[in-house]
N, C-alpha and C positions, 0 to 999 in steps of 0.2 A: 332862389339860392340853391343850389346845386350842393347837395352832400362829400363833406372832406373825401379826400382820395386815398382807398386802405393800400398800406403797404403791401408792396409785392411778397408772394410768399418763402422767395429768394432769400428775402431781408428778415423775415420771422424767424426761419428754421434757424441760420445764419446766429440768431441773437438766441433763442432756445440752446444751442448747443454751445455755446461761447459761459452760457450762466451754471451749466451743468458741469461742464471739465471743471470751474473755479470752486463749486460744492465739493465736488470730487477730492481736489488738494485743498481745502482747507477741511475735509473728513480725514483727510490723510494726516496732517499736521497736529490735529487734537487725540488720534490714537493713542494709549501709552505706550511709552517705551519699555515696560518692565511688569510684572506678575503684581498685582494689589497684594500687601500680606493680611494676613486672614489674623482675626482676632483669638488671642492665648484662651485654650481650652481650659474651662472649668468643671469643677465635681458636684453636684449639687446633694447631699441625703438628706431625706426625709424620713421620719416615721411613718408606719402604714399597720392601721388597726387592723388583723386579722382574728376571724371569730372562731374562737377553737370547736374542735371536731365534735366534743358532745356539748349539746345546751344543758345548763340546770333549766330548772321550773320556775323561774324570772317570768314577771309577769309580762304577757305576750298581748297582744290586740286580740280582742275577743271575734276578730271579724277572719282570724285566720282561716284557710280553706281546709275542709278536711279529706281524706280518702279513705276508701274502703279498701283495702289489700287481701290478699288470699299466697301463703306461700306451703306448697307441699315440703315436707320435711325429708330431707338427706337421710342418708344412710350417713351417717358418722357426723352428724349434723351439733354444733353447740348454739347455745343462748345467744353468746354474740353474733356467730355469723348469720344466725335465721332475724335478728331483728335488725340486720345489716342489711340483707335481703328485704326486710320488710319497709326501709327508708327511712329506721325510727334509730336516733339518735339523740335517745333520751336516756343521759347519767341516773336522773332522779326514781326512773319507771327499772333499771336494774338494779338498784340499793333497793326498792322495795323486794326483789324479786327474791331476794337473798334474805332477807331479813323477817316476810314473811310465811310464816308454817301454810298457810292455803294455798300461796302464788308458788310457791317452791315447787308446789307440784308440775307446773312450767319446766320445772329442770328436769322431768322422765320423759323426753324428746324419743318418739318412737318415730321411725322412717316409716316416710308414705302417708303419713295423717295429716292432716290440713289445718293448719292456723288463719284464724280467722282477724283481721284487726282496724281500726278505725283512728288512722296517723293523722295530725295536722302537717301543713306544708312547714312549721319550725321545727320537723321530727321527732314532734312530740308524741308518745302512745295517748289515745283518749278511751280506747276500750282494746281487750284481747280476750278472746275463746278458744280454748284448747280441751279436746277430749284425751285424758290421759287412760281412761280404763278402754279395757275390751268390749265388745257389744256382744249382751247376755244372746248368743245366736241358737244355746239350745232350752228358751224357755218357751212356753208354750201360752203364754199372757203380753200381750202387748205391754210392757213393764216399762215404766222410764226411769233407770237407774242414775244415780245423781255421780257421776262419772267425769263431768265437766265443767273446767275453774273456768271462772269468768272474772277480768281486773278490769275495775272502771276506775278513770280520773274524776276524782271529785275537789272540791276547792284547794283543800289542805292537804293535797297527797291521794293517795290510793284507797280502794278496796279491793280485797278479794271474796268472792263466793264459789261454792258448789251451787250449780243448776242443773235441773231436769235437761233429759235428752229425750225430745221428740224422735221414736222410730218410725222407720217406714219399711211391712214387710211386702217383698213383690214374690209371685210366683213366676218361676223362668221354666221355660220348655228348653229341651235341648236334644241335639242327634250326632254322636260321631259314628265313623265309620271307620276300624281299624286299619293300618296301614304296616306302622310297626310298634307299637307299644300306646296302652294307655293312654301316657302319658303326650306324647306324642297327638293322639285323636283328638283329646280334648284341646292342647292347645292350637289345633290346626281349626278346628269348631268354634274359639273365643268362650269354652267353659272355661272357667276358673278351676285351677290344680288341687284346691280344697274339695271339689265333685270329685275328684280320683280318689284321693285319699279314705274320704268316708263311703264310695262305692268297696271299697277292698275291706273294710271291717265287715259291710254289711253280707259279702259274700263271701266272710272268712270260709276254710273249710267247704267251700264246694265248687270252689274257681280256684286254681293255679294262676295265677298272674304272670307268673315268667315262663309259664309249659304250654296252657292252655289256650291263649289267644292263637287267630289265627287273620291273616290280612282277608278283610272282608266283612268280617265281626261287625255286627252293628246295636249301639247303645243308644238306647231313647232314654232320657230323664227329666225328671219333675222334682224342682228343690225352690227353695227358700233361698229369698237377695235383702240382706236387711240393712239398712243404711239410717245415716241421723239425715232428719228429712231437708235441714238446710246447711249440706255439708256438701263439698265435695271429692271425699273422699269415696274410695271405692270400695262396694259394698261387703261386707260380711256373710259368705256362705253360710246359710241356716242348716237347714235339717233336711236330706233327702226327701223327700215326700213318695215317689215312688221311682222305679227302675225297672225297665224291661231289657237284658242284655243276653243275642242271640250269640252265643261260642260255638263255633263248629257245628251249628245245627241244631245243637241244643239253648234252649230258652229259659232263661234264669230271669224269674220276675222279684220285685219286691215293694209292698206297698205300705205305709208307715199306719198305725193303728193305736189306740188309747183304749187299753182292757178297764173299766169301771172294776175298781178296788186293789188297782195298783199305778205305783209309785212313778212311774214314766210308761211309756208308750212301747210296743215293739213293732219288730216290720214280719208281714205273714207276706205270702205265695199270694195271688187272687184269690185261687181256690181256699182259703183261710188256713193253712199250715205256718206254723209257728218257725221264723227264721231264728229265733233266740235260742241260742248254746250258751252252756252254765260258764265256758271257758274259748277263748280265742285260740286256734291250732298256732297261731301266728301273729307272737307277740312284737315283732319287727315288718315293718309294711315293707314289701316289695325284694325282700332278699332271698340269699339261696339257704339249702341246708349244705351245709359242710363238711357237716360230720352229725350219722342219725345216733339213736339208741342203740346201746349194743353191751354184751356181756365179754365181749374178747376186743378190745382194739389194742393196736400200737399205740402207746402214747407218743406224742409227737416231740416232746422235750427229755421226757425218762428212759426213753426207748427201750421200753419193754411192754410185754401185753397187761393189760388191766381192763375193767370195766369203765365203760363210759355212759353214764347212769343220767347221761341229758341227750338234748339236742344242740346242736351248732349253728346258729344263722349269719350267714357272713353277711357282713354290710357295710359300708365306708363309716370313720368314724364319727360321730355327733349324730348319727343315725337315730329317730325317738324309738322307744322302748316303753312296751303298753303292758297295765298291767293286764294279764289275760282273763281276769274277773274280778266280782267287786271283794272287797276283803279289808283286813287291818293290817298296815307295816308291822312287821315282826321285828325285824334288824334291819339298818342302814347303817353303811359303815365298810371298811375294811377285811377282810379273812382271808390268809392264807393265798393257799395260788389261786383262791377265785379272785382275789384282787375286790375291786370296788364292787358289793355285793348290796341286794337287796331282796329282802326275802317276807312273802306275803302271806299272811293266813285268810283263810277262806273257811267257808262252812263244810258242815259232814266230814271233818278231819282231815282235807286236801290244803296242802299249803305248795306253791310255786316260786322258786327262786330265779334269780337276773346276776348272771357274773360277767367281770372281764367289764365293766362299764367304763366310760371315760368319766361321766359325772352321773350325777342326780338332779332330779328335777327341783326346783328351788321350794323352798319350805314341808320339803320330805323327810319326817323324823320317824320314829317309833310311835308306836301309836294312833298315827294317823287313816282314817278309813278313806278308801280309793275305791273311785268305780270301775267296771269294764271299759277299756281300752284308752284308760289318764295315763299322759305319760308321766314316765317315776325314775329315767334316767335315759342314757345318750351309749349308743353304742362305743367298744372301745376295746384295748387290745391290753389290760392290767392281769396284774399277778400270771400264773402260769401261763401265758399266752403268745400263740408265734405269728398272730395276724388280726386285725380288727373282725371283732366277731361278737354276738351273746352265747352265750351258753344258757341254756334255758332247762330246767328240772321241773316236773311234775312228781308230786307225793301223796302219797294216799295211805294216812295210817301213819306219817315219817316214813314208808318205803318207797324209793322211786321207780315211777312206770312211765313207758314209751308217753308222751303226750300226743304222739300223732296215731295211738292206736287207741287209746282208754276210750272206754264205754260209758258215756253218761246218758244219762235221763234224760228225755227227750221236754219240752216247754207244754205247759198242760192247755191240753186243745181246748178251742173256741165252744161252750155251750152253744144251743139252739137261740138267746136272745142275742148274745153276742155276734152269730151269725147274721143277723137280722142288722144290725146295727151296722156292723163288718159292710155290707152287701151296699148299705145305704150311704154311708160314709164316701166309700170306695169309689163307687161308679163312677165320678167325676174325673176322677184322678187317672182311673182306665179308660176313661171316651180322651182326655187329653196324651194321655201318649199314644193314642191309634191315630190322634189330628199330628202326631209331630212329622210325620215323614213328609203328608202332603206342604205343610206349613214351610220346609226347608226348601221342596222344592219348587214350592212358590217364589221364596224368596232367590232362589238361585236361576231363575226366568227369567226376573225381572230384572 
């Protein structure tokens, strides 16, 4: 039997396209004629729990995660914004802050020290450390002064403590090379501007600082770097250790020494000469004189001649102001047209006044004893005065004399054990500044 016979492919396409046009209009015929309308819009509101900005101490899952935060403190820095900064949004951890006498000390926020703290992720505080005191930087004992509050969380709220502060002292070499000023060298070298400072007492009286340098000058020194040993804050200038600084040619050394049966340390020459003067020529660092001693001047506001029975050191105002030896306040206070004055007694009957101040140094009364070169007020331009300046007076007897001419007593020289000592001491400190120059320019090789 022979297989049916398929239709020609005339008669297929034929029926294909016949079933298609009738899909077609009857797609045509079920389109709408007009827009669906859309169903009437409704409003729906809900309440929505939001969790306010500070947490109380609501009990939390104990499995919360903690961190360790480090924030340096601002310059005009408060409580709130550094514990904003810290991530900690914790109401309960500042009600204590305020209400306790230990944690309060939290609130003398000093710029540039470093807060240490241990947040949970519900911005809870769980511990915080803060050094609120200064670092003892001219003691001569490794000393850990209890300086630093420590708040820990504990079940029922807080504690505060004073703790011990681990020091760390480093010796630092260092080289500049003058260009235009000091101040300038050192910070071009990465010393610290507290090296300038305590180089210009050390060489009161036999350096000029604004005359005497010259570009090419070159200073090697050896000082103390003393820091709390887990802190990141940046170290505290110690005590010079020693100084060799070449001016014009000439070579100013100084090397730091502890005389057995007295009270602190002074700095001598290698060759053991005593760098210790009974009085500072220059009780303002780095200013000019303005007006010296003299038995005839113009007065500048009276305009007529008189004695001018000081010296004049100009200097911008808030300038510090040293006392120029050790001694007891005499008066602090107001007078006349010296304006904001202070005035110092010293032994063997020389007393030294300070006028024209803008202030005084805080907890400065009568009676208080100050050493060589504390400051005891801020330069300033009060009572009789036409420009920020000190007026500075040396007396001897109650009579005043030139302070930049008087003859004092020279520092009583090194005996023969002392020398011995001197000699032994030392050497170390002079084989390191002879290595400073190669050492710089090692590093500047490389």
């Amino acid at each position: 039997m022979s297989p049916p016979a398929l239709p020609s492919f005339p008669k297929v396409a034929t029926a294909v396209a016949v079933t298609l046009t009738l899909a077609a209009v009857t797609a045509f015929g079920t389109a709408p004629l007009r827009e669906v309308e859309l169903p009437p819009l409704q409003t729906i509101v809900e309440s929505v729990a939001i969790a306010p900005a500070l947490r109380s101490a609501e009990a939390e899952p104990a499995s919360l995660q903690q961190y360790a935060r480090s924030e340096r403190i601002r310059r005009g820095e408060t409580l709130a914004s550094l514990l904003d900064r810290l991530g900690a949004t914790d109401v309960d951890f500042q009600k204590f802050i305020a209400a306790d006498r230990q944690a309060r000390k939290l609130m003398q926020l000093q710029a540039g020290r470093t807060v240490n703290a241990l947040i949970d992720e519900a911005g809870r505080v769980q511990s915080l450390q803060y050094r609120y005191t200064h670092l003892d930087s001219e003691s001569d004992e490794p000393v850990q002064p209890t300086g630093r509050v420590t708040i820990r969380r504990v079940d029922d709220g807080f504690t505060a403590s004073d703790e011990p502060i681990a020091l760390e002292r480093q010796v630092a070499v260092a080289v500049a090379e003058i260009r235009t000023s000091l101040f300038a060298a050192i910070d071009a070298a990465g010393i610290p501007e507290a090296v300038a400072t305590r180089i210009a007492d050390i060489l009161d009286g036999e350096v000029d600082f604004n005359r005497d340098l010259r570009r090419g000058d070159l200073l090697r020194v050896v000082y103390e770097a003393i820091r709390e040993s887990d802190s990141l804050d940046p170290p505290t200038i110690g005590r010079i250790l020693a100084l060799e600084f070449t001016i014009n040619g000439t070579r100013h050394e100084a090397v730091w020494f502890d005389r057995e049966g007295s009270e602190r340390g002074e700095y001598f020459s290698f060759d053991g000469r005593s760098l210790r003067k009974a009085f500072l020529q220059h009780p303002v660092e780095f200013s000019r004189i303005s007006s010296g001693f003299s038995h005839a001047r113009m007065h500048p506001i009276l305009k007529y001649t008189r004695e001018h029975k000081g010296v004049d050191f100009a200097a911008p105002i808030g300038t510090k102001v040293r006392s120029s030896g050790d001694g007891v306040v005499e008066f602090v206070g107001q007078q006349r047209g010296y304006g904001n004055l202070v005035e110092i007694r010293h032994r063997n009957g020389i007393s030294t006044l300070y006028a024209h101040l803008n202030g005084f140094a805080p907890g400065l009364s009568k009676g208080a004893k100050v050493a060589q070169g504390a400051v005891i007020g801020y330069v300033g331009t009060t009572g009789w005065s036409t420009g920020p300046h000190l007026h500075y007076e040396f007396k001897v007897a109650g009579e005043q004399v030139d302070p930049l001419s008087v003859v004092l007593p020279p520092a009583a020289p090194l005996d023969a054990s002392e020398r011995a000592q001197f000699a032994a001491r030392t050497a170390g400190l002079r084989t390191r500044l002879a290595q400073a120059d190669g050492i710089v320019r090692l590093a500047r090789f490389e």
